[in-house]
PLY file of the C-alpha trace (Angstrom):
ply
format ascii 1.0
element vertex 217
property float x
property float y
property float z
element edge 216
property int vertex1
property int vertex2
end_header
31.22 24.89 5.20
32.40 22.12 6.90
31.58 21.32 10.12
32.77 17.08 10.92
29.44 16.20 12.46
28.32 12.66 11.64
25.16 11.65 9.56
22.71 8.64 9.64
20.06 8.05 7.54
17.77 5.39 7.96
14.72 4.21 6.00
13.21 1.34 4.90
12.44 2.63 1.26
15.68 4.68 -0.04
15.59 4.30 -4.15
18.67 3.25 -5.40
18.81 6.74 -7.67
18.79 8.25 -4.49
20.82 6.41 -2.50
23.51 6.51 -5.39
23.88 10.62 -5.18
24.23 10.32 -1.70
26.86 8.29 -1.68
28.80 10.68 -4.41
28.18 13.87 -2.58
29.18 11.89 1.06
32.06 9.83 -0.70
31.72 5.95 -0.56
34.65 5.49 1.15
33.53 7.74 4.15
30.47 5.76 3.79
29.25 2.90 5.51
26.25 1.11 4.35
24.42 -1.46 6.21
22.02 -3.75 4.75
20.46 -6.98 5.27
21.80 -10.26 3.30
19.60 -10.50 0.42
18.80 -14.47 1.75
17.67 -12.35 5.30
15.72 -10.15 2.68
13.71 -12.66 1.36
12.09 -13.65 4.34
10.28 -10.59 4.22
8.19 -11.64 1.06
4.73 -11.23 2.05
2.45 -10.14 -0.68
0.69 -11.96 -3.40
0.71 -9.94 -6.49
-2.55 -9.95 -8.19
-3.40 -7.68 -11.52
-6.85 -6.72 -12.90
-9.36 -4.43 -14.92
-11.63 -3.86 -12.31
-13.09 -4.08 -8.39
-14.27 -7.08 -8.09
-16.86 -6.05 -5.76
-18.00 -9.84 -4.81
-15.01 -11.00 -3.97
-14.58 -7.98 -1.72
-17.93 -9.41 0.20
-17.27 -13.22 0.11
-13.67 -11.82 2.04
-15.55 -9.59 4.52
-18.25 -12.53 5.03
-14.89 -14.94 5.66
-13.83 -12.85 8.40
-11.18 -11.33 6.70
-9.89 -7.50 7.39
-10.28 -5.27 3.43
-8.34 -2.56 2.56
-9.77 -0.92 -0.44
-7.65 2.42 -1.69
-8.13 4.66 -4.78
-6.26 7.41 -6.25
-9.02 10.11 -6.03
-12.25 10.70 -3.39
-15.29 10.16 -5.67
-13.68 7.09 -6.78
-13.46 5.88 -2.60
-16.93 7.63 -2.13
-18.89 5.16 -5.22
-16.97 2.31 -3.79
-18.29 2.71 -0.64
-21.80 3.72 -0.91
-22.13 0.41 -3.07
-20.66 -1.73 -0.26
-22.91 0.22 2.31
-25.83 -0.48 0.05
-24.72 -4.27 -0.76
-23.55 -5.45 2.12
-26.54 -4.54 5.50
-25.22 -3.81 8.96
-21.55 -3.55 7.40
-18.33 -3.04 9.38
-17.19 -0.34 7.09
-15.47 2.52 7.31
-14.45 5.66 4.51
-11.66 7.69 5.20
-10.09 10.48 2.95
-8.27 13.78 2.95
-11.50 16.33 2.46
-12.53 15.28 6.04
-12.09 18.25 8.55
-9.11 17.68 10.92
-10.99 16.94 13.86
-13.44 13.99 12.15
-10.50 12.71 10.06
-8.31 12.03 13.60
-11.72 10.40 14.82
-11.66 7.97 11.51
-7.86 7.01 11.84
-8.46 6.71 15.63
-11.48 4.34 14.97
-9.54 2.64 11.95
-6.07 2.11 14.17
-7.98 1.12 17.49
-11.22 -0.81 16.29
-10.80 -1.66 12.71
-7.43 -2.95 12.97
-7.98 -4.84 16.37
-11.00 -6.26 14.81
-11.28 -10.46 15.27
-14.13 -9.69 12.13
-14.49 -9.17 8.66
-14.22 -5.58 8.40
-14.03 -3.02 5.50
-12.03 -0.18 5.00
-12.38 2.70 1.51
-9.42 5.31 1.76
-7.39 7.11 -0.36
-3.37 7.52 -0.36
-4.10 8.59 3.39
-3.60 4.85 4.76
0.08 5.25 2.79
1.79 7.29 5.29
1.84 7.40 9.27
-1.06 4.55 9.81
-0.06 1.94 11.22
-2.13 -1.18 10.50
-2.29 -5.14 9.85
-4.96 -6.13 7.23
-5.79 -9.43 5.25
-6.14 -8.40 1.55
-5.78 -5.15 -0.60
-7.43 -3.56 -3.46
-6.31 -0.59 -4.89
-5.79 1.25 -7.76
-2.71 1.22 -9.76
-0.66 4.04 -9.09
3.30 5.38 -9.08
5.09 2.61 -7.86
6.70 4.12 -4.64
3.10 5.00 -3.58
2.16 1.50 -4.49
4.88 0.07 -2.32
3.37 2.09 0.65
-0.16 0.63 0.74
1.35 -2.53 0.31
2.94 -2.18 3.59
-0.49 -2.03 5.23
-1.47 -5.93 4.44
0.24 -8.52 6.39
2.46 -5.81 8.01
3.46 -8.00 11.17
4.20 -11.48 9.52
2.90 -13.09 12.43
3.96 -16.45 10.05
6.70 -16.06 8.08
6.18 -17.90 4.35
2.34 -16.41 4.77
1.20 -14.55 2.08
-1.45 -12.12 1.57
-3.32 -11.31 -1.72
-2.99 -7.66 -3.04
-5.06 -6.64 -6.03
-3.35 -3.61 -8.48
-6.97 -2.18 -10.68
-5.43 -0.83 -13.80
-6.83 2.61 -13.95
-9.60 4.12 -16.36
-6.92 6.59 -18.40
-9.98 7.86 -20.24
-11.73 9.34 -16.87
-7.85 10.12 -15.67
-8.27 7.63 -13.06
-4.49 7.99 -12.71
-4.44 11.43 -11.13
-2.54 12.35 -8.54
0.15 10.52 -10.52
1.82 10.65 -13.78
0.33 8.62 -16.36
3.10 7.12 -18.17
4.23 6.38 -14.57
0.87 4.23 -13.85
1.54 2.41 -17.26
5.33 1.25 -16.43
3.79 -0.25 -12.96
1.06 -1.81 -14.18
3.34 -3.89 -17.03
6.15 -4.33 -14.64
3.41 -5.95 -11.93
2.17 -7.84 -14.82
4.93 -9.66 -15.23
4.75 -11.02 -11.89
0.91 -11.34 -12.33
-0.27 -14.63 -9.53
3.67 -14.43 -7.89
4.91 -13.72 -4.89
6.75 -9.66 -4.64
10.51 -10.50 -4.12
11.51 -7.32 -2.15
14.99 -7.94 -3.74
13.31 -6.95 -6.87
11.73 -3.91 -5.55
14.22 -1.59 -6.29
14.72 -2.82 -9.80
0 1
1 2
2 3
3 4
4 5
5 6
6 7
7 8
8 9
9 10
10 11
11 12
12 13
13 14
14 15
15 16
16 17
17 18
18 19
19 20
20 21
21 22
22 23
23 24
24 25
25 26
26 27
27 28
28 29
29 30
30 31
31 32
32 33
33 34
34 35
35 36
36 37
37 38
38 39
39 40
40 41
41 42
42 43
43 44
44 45
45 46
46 47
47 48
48 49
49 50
50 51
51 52
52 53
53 54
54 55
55 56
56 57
57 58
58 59
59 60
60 61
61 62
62 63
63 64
64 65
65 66
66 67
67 68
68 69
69 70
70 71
71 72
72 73
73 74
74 75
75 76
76 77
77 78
78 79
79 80
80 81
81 82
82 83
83 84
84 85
85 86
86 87
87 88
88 89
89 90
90 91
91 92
92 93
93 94
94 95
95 96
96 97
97 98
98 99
99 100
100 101
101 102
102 103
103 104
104 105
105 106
106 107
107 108
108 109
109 110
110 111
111 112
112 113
113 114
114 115
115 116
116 117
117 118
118 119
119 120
120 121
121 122
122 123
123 124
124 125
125 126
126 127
127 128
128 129
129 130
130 131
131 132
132 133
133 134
134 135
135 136
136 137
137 138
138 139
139 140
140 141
141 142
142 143
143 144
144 145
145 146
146 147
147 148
148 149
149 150
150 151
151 152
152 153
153 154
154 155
155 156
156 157
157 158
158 159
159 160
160 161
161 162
162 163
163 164
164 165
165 166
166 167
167 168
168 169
169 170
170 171
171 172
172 173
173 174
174 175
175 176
176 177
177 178
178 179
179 180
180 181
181 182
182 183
183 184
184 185
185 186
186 187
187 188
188 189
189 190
190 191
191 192
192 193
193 194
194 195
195 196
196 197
197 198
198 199
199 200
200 201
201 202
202 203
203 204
204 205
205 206
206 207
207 208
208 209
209 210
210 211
211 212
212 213
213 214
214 215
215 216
């Protein structure tokens, strides 16, 4: 039924599969889309796209020892959990913290408190292992990202988490995409051939700066 009310939907990550039915179910010429300029756009670029095989565990150290703020995310818990009992072993007196879902309500709202108010304040090199927890409602500003290759909307979510304020705009940040062990299923919660198409499509822009006009393609 019918009822004339008026609809808005906003969002800063609409796929263009969705945004297309939409449109045909709304009618494009009841429709008004705003967007920005694709030259406005491209002042948003703010990620260095970097792929590899594997954590590259001292470069995650010589980065905390600069000073600089690590995000570290993988797809499953034992995989955050080996990550960072080796950094807790490697690295003494570390600024490091492990968050992930199997926490019990109350200490996981004491991790993302700690990791919103301390971790992301901090003027120190400071560590921080998740899982896809850090995609969604966390609201942070780190230096450099490694994490595991994933589906690519997810991937497009952690990315948000490094350089999120562009305090300088034509500053970019380094963001490292593992390719996963598909032996061990190191893709899981995702689809496979889903990981695969990500990884070759972020290949291709392997040392480059992530246009977000090319995001949606």
């Amino acid at each position: 039924k019918l009822i004339g009310c008026h609809i808005h939907v906003c969002t800063a990550t609409m796929p263009s599969a969705l945004q297309t039915t939409i449109l045909s179910l709304l009618g494009e010429n009841n429709t008004q889309c705003v967007k920005l300029e694709e030259e406005v756009l491209s002042t948003f670029n703010r990620h260095l796209i970097h792929t590899c095989d594997y954590l590259r565990i001292n470069e995650v150290k010589e980065r905390y020892y600069k000073g600089e703020k690590v995000l570290i995310v993988h797809n499953q818990i034992r995989g955050a959990v080996a990550t960072y009992t080796k950094l807790k072993q490697e690295i003494k007196d570390a600024k490091i913290l492990l968050i992930h879902s199997r926490f019990q309500r109350g200490k996981r709202n004491e991790l993302e408190r700690i990791l919103m108010e301390d971790f992301n304040n901090s003027k120190e090199g400071c560590i921080v292992v998740s899982t896809q927890v850090v995609e969604v409602s966390i609201d942070i500003n780190f230096d450099v990202m490694y994490t595991d290759c994933a589906d690519i909307m997810s991937l497009i979510q952690r990315f948000g988490r490094i350089n999120r304020q562009r305090d300088n705009i034509g500053l970019y940040k380094d963001v490292f995409v593992i390719n996963v062990d598909y032996d061990r299923k190191g893709y899981l919660p995702y689809d496979a051939d889903k990981c695969k198409t990500t990884f070759e499509e972020l290949e291709k822009i392997n040392g480059n700066v992530l246009d977000e006009n090319y995001i949606q393609t």
